[in-house]
N, C-alpha and C positions, 0 to 999 in steps of 0.2 A: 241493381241492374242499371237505374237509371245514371247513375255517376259513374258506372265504368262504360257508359257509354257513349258521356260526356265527354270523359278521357281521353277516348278511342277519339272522338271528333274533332278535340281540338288536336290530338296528335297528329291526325291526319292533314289536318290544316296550317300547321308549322311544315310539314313535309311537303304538302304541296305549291306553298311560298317560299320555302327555302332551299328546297328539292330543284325547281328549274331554273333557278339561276336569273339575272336581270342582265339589261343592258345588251351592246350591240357583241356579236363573237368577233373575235379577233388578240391582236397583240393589244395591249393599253400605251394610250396617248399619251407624250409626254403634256405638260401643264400647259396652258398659254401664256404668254408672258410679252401681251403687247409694250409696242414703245410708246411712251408718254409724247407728244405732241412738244416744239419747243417753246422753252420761256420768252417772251417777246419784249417783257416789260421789266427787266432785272435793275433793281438800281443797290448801287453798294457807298454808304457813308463811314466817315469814322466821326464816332461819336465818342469823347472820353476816353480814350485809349481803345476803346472796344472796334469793329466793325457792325452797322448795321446793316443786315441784307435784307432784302424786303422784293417778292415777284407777288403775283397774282399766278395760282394752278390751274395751266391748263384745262378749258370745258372737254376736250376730247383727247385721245389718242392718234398718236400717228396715222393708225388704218382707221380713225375715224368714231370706235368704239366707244363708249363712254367709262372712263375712267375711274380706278377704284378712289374712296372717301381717302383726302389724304389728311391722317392725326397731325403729324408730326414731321419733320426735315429734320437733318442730321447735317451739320456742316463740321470736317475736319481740316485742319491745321498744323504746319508743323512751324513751333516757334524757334528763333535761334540761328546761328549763322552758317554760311555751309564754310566746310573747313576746304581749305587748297589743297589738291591732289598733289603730292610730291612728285617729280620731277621723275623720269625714265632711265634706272641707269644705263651706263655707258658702258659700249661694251668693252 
């Protein structure tokens, strides 16, 4: 008796946690997605054929927030030459 009534309790008590629901009613928020604050101190070298770029990250965001840990930057590149548009025929 004692373990089916253990059962019952803690059934009861997934029900009553998971029964009424959390958080405010409504539609869901999209995400936030503050703006980064600008780079102030950007310096760009070529070193050995390479580019070094080198700033100091932002202490805050735009509205002021304190901004997420940043691992990593990503810089992309396109090498190579742009080709000439040919010319518009005539009518």
């Amino acid at each position: 008796m004692t373990r089916a009534l253990a059962t019952l309790a803690a059934g009861a008590t997934v029900v009553a946690i998971f029964g009424a629901g959390c958080g405010k009613k409504g539609a869901p928020l999209p995400p936030l997605r503050p703006d980064p604050a600008r780079i102030a101190d950007l310096s760009v070298r070529a070193v050995d054929g390479f580019l070094d770029v080198s700033f100091v990250a932002p202490a805050a965001n735009a509205d002021g927030t304190t901004p997420s840990i940043i691992d990593a930057v990503e810089l992309s590149a396109l090498a190579g030459t742009a080709t000439p548009t040919p010319p518009a025929p005539t009518p």
